[in-house]
FIDREN-483799 format. One record per atom (N, C-alpha, C): residue in three letters; x, y, z. Coordinates in steps of 0.1 Angstrom, whole numbers, plus 5000, padded with zeros to 4 digits. Example, Ala and Ser with C-alpha at 12.3 -4.5 7.8 and 13.67 -1.06 7.14 Angstrom:
ALA513249435078 ALA512349555078 ALA513249675078 SER512849785071 SER513749895071 SER512950005079 
//
This chain:
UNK884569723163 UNK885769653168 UNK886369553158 UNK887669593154 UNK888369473142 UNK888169343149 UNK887969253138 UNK887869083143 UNK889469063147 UNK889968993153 UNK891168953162 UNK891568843147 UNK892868913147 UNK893968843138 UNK894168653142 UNK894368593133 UNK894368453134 UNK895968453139 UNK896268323147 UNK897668343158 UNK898568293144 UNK899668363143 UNK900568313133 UNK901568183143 UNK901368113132 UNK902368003138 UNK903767933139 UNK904468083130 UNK905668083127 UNK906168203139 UNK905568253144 UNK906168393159 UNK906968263166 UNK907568323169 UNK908468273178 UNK909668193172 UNK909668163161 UNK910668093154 UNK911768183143 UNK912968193144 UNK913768243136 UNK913768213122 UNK914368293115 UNK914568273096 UNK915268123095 UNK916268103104 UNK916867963103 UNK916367863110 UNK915567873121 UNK914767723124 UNK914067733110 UNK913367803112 UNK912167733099 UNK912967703086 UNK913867743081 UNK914967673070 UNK915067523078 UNK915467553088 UNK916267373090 UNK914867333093 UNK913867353095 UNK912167243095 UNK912067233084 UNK912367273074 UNK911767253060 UNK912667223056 UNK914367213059 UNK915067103051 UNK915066943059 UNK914366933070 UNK914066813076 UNK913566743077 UNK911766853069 UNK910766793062 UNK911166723049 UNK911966783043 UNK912166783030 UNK913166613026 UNK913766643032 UNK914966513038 UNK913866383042 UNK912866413050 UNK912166303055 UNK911366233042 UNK910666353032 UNK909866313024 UNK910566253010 UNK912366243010 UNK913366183001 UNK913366032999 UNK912365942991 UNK912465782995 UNK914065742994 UNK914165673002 UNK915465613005 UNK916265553001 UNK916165532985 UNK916565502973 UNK917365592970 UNK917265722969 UNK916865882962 UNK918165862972 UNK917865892979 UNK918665962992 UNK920165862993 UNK920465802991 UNK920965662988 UNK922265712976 UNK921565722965 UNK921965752956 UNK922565952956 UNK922065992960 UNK922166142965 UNK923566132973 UNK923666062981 UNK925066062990 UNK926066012982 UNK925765872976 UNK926765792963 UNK927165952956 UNK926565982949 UNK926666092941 UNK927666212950 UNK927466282961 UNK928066342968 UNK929766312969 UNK929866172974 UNK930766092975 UNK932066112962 UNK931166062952 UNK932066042936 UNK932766182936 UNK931466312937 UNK931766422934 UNK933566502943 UNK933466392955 UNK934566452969 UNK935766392963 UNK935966282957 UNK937066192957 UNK937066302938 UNK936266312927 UNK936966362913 UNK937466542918 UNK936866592931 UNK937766692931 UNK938966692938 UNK939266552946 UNK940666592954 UNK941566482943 UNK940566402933 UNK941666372920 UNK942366492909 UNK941166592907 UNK941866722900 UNK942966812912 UNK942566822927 UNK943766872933 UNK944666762926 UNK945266642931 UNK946266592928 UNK947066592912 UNK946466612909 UNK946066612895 UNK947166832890 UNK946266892893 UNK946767002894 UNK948767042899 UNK948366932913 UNK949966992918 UNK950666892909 UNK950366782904 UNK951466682902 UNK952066752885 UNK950966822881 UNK951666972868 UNK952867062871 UNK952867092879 UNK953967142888 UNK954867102896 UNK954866982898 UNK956066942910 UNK956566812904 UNK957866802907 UNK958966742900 UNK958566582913 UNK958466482902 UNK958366372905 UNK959266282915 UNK960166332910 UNK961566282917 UNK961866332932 UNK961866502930 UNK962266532944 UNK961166642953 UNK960266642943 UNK959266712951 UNK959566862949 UNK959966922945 UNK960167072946 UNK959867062928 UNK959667182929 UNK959267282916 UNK959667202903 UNK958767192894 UNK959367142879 UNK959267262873 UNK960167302859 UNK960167332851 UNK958767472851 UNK957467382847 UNK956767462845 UNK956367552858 UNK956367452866 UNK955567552881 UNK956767622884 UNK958067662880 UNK959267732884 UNK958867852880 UNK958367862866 UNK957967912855 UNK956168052861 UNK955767982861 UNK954468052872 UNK955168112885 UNK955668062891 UNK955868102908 UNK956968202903 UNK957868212894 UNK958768332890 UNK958068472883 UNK957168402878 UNK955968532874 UNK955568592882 UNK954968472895 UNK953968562905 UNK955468642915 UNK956568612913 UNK957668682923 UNK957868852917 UNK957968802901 UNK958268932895 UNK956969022900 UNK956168982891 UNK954669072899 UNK954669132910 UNK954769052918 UNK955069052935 UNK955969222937 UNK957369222931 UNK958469302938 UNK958169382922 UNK957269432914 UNK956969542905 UNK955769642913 UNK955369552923 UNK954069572924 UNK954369662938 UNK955369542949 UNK955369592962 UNK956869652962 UNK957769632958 UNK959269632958 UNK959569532966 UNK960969572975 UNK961669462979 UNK962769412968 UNK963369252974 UNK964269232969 UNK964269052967 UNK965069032956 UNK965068872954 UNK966268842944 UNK966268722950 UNK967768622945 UNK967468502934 UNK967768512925 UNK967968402916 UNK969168282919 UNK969468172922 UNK970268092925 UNK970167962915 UNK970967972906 UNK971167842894 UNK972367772899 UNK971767602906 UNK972567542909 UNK972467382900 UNK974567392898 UNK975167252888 UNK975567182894 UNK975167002894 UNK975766962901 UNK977266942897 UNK978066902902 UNK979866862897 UNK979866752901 UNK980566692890 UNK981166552889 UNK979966452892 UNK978466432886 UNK977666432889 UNK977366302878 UNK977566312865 UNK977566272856 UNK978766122858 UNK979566092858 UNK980365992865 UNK979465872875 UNK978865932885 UNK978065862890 UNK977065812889 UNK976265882875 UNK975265832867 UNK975865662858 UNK977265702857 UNK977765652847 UNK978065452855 UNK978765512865 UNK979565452874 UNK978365362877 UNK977865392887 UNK976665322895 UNK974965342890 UNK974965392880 UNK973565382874 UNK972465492884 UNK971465502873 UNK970765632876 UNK969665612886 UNK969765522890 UNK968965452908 UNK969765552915 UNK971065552921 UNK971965612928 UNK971965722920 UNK972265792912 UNK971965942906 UNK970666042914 UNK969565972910 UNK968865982918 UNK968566002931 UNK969165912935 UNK969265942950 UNK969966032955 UNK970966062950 UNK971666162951 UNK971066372955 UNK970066312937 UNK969566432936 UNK967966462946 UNK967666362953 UNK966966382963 UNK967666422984 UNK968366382979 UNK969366382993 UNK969966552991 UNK970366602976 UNK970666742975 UNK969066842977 UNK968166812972 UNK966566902974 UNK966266902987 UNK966466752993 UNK966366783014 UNK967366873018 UNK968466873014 UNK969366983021 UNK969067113014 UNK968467133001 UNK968067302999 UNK967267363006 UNK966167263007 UNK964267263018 UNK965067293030 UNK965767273033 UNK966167253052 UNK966767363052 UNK967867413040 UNK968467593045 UNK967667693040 UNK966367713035 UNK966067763032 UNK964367803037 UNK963667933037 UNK962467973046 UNK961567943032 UNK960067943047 UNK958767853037 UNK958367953021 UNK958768053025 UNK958168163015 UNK959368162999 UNK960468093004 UNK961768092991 UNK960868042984 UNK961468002969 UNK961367882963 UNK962567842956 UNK962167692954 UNK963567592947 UNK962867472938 UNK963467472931 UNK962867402916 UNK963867302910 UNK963867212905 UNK964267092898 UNK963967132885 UNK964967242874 UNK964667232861 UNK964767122851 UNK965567032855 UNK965866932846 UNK967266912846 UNK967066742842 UNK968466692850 UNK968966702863 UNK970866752861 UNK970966812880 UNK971066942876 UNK969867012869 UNK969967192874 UNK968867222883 UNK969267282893 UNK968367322902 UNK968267452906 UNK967267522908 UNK966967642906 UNK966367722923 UNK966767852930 UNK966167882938 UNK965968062940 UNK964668102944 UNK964668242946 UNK964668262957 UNK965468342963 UNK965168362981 UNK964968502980 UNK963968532988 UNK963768672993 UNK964668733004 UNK964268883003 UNK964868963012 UNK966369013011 UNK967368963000 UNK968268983005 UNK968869122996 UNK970469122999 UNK971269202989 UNK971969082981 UNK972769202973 UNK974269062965 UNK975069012976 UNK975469102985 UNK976469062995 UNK975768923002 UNK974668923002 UNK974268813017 UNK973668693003 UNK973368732994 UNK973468632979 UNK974668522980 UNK975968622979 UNK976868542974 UNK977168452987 UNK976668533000 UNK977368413008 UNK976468293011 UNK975268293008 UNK974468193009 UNK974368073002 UNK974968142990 UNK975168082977 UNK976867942983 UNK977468012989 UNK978567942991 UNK978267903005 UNK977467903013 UNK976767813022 UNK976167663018 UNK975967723007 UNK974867593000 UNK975767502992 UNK976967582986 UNK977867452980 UNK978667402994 UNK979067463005 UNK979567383016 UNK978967263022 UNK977467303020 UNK976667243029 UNK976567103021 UNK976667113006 UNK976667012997 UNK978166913002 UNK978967002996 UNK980266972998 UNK980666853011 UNK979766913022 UNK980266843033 UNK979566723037 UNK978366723027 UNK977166633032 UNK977966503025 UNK977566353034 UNK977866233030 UNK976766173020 UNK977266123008 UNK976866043001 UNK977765922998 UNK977265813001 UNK977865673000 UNK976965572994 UNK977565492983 UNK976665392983 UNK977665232982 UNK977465122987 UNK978065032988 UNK979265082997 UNK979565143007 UNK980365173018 UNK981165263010 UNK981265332997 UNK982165422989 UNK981665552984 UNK982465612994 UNK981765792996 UNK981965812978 UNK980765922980 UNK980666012963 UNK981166102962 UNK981966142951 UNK982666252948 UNK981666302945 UNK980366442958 UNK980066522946 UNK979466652946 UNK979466772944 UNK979466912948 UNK978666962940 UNK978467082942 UNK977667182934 UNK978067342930 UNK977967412918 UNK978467502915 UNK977267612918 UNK976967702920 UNK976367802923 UNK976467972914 UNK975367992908 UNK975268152900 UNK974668232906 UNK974468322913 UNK973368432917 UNK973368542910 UNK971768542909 UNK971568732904 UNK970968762906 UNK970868922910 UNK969268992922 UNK968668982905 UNK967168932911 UNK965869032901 UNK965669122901 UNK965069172890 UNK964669342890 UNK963369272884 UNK962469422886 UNK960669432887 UNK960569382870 UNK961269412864 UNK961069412848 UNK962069292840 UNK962369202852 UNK962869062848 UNK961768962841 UNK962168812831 UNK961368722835 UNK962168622833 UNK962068522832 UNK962768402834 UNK963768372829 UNK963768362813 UNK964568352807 UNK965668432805 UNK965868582810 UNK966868602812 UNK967468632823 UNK966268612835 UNK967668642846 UNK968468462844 UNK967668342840 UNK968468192843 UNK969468242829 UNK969468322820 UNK970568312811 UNK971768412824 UNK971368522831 UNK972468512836 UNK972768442848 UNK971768402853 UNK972668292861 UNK973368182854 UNK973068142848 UNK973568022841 UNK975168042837 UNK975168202831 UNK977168272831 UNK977668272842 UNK976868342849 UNK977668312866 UNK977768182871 UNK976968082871 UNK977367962875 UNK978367872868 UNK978267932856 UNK979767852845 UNK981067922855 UNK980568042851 UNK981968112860 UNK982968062875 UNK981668032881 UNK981767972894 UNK982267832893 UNK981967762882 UNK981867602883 UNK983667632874 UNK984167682866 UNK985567712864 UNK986267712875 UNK985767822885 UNK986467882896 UNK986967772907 UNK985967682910 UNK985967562918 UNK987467502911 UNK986767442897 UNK987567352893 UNK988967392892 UNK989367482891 UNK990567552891 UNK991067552908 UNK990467542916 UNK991167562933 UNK991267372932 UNK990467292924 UNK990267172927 UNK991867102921 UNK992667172914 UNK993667102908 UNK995267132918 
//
């Protein structure tokens, strides 16, 4: 007759109690110094990665008005191209000038310029869906891709957005601002990249910014 097995003293206990007994053991047998310093350390490590997040977006986003700088315009236009080579679909380039913009830099100093060009980024954010994007290339050029559309519903968007400028109040010292925006659109294609669809936006928005000024006389 076999001798009878010694009672194991782990039956009855799962793979994860016995982990958490032995990390509680383990924890217990930590002097409290150790452990002390172990959290300190934890700590440091939480606050130097949400300084590299900050750190990371502020590479990309325009100081001033919060939407896209330069470079992160630059990346998010790549991952768009990619995007509509890869899936198709459709997208808008929108290169927008401010008008008579420069005057008011001049006039009332670049406090109020500024302001200006943050009061124009709230009004792009507000007509526009979470998935677009809009960018602050420098100075007053501002830049936006909107998805989904054709040229037809382009161009009238595009002249939504100088209305919407157009109509909006800027005042400072009780004396409204003279000040508008000119608008360029052009669909992307899968085999675009930056620099040339903004060279042709940039002809269409001269074109456009003529056009205005010519109904303006």
């Amino acid at each position: 007759m076999p001798r009878e097995k010694p009672q194991n003293k782990g039956v009855g206990r799962t793979r994860r109690d016995r982990i958490a007994l032995r990390e509680r053991t383990s924890s217990e047998q930590v002097p409290s110094p150790l452990a002390a310093e172990i959290e300190r350390l934890r700590e440091q490590l939480v606050r130097s990665e949400a300084r590299i997040e900050a750190l990371e977006k502020s590479a990309h986003e325009d100081a001033l008005t919060g939407l896209l700088n330069r470079r992160g315009f630059e990346r998010a236009f790549a991952q768009a191209v990619a995007y509509l080579k890869r899936y198709g679909g459709s997208a808008a380039l929108l290169y927008l000038d401010l008008d008579r913009f420069k005057p008011i830099n001049d006039e009332y100093g670049h406090a109020v310029g500024d302001v200006v060009l943050q009061e124009i980024a709230r009004l792009m954010m507000g007509s526009v869906r979470a998935s677009d994007l809009a960018a602050r290339l420098g100075g007053d050029e501002l830049a936006l891709v909107l998805w989904n559309l054709d040229a037809t519903q382009m161009s009238v968007k595009a002249c939504a957005l100088e209305n919407l400028v157009a109509n909006a109040s800027f005042e400072v010292g009780g004396n409204k601002l003279d000040v508008g925006v000119s608008i360029g659109g052009v669909m992307i294609s899968a085999e675009d990249n930056l620099a040339a669809a903004l060279q042709r936006a940039d002809a269409a928005m001269y074109a456009r910014k003529k056009e205005r000024k010519a109904r303006r006389k």
